[in-house]
C-alpha positions in Angstrom: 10.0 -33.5 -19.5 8.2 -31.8 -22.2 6.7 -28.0 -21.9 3.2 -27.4 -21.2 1.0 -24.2 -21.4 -0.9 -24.2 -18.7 -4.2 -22.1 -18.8 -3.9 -19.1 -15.5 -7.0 -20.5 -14.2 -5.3 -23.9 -13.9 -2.2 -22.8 -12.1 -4.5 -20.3 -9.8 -6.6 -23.8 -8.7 -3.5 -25.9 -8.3 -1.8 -23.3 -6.6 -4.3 -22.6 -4.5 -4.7 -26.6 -3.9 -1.5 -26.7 -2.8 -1.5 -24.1 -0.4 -4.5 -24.9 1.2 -3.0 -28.7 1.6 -0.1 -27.2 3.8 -2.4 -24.9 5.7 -4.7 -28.2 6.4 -1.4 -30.8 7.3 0.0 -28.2 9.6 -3.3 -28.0 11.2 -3.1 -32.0 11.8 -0.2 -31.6 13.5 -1.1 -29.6 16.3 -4.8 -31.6 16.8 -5.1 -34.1 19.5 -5.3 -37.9 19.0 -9.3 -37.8 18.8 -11.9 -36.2 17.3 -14.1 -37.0 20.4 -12.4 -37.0 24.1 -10.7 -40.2 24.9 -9.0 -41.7 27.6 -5.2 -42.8 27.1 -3.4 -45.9 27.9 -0.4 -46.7 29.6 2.3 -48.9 28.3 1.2 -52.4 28.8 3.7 -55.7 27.7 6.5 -55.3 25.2 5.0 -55.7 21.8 6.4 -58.5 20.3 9.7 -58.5 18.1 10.2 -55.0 19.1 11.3 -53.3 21.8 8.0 -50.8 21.7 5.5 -50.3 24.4 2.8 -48.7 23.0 1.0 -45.5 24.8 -1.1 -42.7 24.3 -2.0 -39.6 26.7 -5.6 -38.6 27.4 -6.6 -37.4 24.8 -9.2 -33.8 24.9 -10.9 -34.2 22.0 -11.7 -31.1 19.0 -12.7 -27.9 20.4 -15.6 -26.6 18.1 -13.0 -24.1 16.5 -10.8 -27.1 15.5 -14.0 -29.2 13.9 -14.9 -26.4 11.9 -11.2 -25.4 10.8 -11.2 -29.1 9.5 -14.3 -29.2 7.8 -14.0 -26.1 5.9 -10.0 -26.7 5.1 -11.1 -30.8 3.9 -14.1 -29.0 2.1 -11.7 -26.6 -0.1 -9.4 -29.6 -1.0 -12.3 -31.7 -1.9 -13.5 -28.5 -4.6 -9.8 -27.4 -5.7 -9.1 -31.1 -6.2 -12.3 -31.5 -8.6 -11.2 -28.2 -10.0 -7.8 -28.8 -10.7 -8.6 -32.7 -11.9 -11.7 -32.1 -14.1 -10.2 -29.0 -15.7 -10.9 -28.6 -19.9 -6.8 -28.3 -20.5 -6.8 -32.1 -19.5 -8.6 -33.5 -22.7 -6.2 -31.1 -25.1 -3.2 -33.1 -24.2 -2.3 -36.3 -26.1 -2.7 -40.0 -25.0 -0.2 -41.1 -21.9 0.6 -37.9 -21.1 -1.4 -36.6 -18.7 0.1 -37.8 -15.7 2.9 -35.7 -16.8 1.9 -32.8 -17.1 -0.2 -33.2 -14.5 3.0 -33.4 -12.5 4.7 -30.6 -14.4 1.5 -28.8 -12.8 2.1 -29.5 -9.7 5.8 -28.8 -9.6 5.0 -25.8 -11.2 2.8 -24.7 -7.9 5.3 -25.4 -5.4 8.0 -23.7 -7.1 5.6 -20.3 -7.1 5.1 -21.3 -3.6 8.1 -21.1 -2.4 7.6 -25.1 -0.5 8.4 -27.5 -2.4 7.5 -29.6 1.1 3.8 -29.7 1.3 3.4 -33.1 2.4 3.2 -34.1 5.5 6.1 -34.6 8.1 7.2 -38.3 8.5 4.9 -39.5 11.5 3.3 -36.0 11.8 -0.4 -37.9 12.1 0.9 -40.7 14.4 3.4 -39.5 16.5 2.5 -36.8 19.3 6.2 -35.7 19.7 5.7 -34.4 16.0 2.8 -33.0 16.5 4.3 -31.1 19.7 6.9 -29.9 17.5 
């Protein structure tokens, strides 16, 4: 992989970006099923070719805290992503390779992080045993 010089401000936003994915994925995992409260179903007949039986607990919805929490976290993701994607440096590298080095970026932010595991947890959105965890 070849070397790049990426600008501070770049690897501040990307940084950044990928903290602020963490902070909103763990957050996920501790929210309820729905946004809005929701009753829950039992297991009904054995879904065919499998041996699952599909169910969900009632579900209490988003307290205001939690909407809000959401909002602003998608809200800063939604500016450092523009940031980070629209950034000057990007036109000064060469045809075909800025997907590397946008990945060379982005490496480069969760090695200073310390977590290279900011994605999400296998089933963290779907399964509530993950997000009891």
């Amino acid at each position: 992989m070849a070397e790049y010089d990426f600008p501070q401000d770049l690897r501040d936003a990307q940084l950044r970006l990928h903290q602020v994915t963490a902070a909103y994925h763990q957050l996920c995992r501790t929210l309820p099923w729905s946004v809005e409260p929701a009753p829950g179903w039992a297991a009904g007949e054995k879904q065919p070719y499998t041996d699952c039986r599909s169910s969900k607990p009632d579900s209490p919805g988003y307290t205001d805290h939690q909407k809000s929490e959401v909002a602003r976290l998608r809200a800063a993701l939604l500016e450092l992503s523009v940031t980070v994607s629209t950034h000057p440096y990007w036109s000064t590298l060469g045809p075909g390779t800025v997907a590397e080095g946008r990945m060379a970026l982005k490496q480069t932010a969760a090695a200073s992080a310390g977590d290279v595991a900011a994605e999400p947890e296998e089933g963290a959105f779907g399964s509530p045993a993950a997000r009891a965890a």
